[in-house]
N, C-alpha and C positions, 0 to 999 in steps of 0.2 A: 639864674641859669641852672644851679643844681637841682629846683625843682621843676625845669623845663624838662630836663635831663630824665627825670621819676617818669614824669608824665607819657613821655614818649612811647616808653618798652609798655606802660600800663595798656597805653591807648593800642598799641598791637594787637596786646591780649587779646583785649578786648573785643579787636576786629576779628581774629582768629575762632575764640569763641563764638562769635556771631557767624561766619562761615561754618563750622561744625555745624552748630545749631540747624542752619538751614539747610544744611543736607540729610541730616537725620529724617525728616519725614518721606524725603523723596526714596530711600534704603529702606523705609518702614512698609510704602504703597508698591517696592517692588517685590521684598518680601511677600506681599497680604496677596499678590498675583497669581491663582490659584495655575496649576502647572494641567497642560491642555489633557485632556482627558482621552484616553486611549481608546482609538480605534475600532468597533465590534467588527470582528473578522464575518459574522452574520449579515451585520449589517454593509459588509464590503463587498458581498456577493449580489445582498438586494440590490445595491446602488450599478452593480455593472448587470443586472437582470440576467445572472449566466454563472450556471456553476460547472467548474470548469473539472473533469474528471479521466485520469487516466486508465486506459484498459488496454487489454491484447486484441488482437487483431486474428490471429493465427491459434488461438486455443479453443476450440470448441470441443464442450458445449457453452465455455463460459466468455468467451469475447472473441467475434468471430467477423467478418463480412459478408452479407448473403449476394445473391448472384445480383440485387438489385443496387449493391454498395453500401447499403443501411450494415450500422453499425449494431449485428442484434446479439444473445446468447445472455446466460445466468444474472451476470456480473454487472455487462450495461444493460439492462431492462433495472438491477436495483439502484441502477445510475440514474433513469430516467424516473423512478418512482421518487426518489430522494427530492429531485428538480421539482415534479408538482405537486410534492411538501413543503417543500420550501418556497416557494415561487410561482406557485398556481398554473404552471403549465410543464406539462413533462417533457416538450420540445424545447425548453430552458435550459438545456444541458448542451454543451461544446464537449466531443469524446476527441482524445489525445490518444493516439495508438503509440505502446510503451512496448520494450521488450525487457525481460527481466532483470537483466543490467541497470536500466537506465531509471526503472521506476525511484527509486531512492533519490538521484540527483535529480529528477522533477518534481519532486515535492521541495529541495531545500534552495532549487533555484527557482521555487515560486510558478512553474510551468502550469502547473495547474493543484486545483484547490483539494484533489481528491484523489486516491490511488485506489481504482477498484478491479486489480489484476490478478488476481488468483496467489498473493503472497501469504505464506505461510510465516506466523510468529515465530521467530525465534530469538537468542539473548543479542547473537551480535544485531538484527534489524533495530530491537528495540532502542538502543542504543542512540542509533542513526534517526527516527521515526517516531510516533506517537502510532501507537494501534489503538483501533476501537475495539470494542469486543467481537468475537470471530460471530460469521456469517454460513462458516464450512469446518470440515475438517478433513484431515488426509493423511496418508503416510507414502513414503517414497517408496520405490516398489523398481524394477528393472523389466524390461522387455528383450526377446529375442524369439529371433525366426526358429520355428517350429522344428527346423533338422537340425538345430543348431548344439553341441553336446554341454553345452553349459545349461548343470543343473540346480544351480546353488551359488551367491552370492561368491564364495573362495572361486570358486572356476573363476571367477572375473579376475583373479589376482594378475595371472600370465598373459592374458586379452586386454582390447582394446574396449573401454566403456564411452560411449558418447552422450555428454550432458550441452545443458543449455548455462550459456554462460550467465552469473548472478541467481541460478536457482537454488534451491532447499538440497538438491543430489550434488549440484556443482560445492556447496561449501561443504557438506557433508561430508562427502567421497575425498575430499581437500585434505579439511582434517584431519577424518579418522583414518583413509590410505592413499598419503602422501607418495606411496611407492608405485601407486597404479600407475597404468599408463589411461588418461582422458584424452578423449579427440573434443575439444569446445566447437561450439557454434555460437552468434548470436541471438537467431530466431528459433523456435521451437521444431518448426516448417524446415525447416533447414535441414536439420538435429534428426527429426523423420526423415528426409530423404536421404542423409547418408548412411541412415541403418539400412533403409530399403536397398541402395546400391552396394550395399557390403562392406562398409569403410569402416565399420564394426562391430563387437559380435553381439553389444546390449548396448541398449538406454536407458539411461534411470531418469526418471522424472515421476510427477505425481504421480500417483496409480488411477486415479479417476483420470487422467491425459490419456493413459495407458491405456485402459479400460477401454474406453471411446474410440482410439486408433486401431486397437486391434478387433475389435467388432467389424470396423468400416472396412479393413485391410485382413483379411482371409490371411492365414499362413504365420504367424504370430502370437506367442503365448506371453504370460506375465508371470514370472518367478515369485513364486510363494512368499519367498523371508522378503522382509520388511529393514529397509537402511533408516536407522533411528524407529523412535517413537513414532505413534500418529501425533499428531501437531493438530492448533487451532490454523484457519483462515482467516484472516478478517482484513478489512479495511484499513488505510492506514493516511494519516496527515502527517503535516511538518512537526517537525519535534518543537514544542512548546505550543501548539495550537490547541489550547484544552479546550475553547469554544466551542470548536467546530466537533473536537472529539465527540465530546458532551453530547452537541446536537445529534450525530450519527447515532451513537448508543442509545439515547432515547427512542430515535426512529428506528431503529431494530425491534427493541421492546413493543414499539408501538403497530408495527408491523410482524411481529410475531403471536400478537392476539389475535389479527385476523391468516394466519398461517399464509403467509404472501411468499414466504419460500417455501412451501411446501408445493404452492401452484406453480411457481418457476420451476423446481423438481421436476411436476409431471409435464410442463411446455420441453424442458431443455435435455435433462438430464438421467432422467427413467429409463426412456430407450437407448442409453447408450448404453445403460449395464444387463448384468443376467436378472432374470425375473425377480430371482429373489433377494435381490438386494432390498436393505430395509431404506428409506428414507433419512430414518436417523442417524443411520450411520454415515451419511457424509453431509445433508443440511443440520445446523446447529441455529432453530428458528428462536429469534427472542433474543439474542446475543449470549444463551445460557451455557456457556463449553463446562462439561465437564468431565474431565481427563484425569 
């Protein structure tokens, strides 16, 4: 009986051991299961045949609507060359009309693949976004009606300044004079007509916006000094998107040997300014900013 008794707790082991045993291989083949290999965000654009890009609507000369509803200007024409780079036909492209609020939260809720709206790099965007290397460059500048006695940037202290809401002037003017009084808009179009109707006494926005406005609009000048630095332009993806980054900046480079912004230049952007404006001084061909 006593060595019934041995036998028993042995022959468990036994059995237990042998259960071990046979699971180990089955932990060994899930281990050796190679973990599924991630996604090329390149190749997620080939598979939907459409690359999907945001622009304005209401900013010309760089993203505009012509009288025929085609979505044309600077910005989407580098939208549609990118498309039949990528994709063999430049009609490949779906345009997302953004206004400059919202470009940021359409890249990180996936709205679309590409932000090509006239955004200027700066530290807080980077933050939020991935930029490619800039395609433009600019500085922020102020507009008012011609009898208007603001001569200088300080005149704006005790006035009213009207920006667009989410622009380079709107964080600007935020920061650096919290004390101003701002009249916000959402669109740009907006932002012009209540300078035009008197709602206030400047607008700050790009100067090349500016430029372009008051040329088409008689009666309106652009205040000399400069709110910040000149700034790069550039394109911008979701934050962590380095594929797609990658791809853009190459296709800059690649399209700066044959001066492809220099031609956009003379289609879009020449006549809006004074003769002598130099080209360089606002395309940045090749992705090469140097500030």
């Amino acid at each position: 009986m006593k060595t019934a008794k041995l036998l028993f707790p042995l022959f468990g082991l036994a059995l237990l051991a042998g259960c071990n045993k046979s699971e180990e291989p089955a932990k060994t083949a899930a281990a050796a299961t190679p973990a599924p290999a991630a996604v090329s965000y390149i190749d997620k654009i080939k598979a939907r045949d459409k690359l999907i890009v945001g622009v304005f609507t209401d900013k010309p000369p760089f993203g505009f609507v012509d009288e025929s509803g085609r979505y044309v200007g600077f910005d989407t024409d580098i939208g549609r060359r990118f498309a039949k780079d990528l994709l063999g036909d430049e009609n490949k492209v779906e345009f997302v009309a953004v206004e400059p609020a919202s470009r940021i939260p359409f890249l990180q809720s996936d709205k679309v693949d590409l932000i090509l709206a006239n955004m200027t790099v700066t530290p807080e965007r980077k933050e939020a976004v991935d930029f490619t290397n800039p395609n433009l460059k600019v500085a922020v500048q102020a507009l008012v009606a011609n009898g208007s006695p603001v001569k200088n940037l300080d005149d704006l202290a005790t006035r009213t300044t009207i920006v667009t809401t989410g622009t380079t002037a709107d964080i600007w003017l935020t920061k650096n004079h919290p004390d101003w009084k701002l009249l916000k808009f959402e669109k740009n179009s907006e932002s012009l007509q209540a300078l035009s109707a008197g709602r206030g006494d400047a607008y700050a926005q790009d100067n090349l916006v500016l430029f372009s406005w008051a040329k088409q609009n008689p009666g309106y000048r652009v205040l000399e000094q400069k709110l910040g630095d000149e700034a790069p332009i550039a394109p911008a993806v979701k934050k962590g998107n380095i594929e797609l980054r990658d791809w853009v900046n190459a296709e800059l480079a690649k399209l700066g040997e044959e001066k492809y912004l220099l031609k956009l230049y003379d289609q879009y952007v020449r006549k809006e300014l004074s003769d002598d404006t130099k080209p360089e001084s606002v395309i940045v061909e090749g992705g090469k900013w140097q500030g």
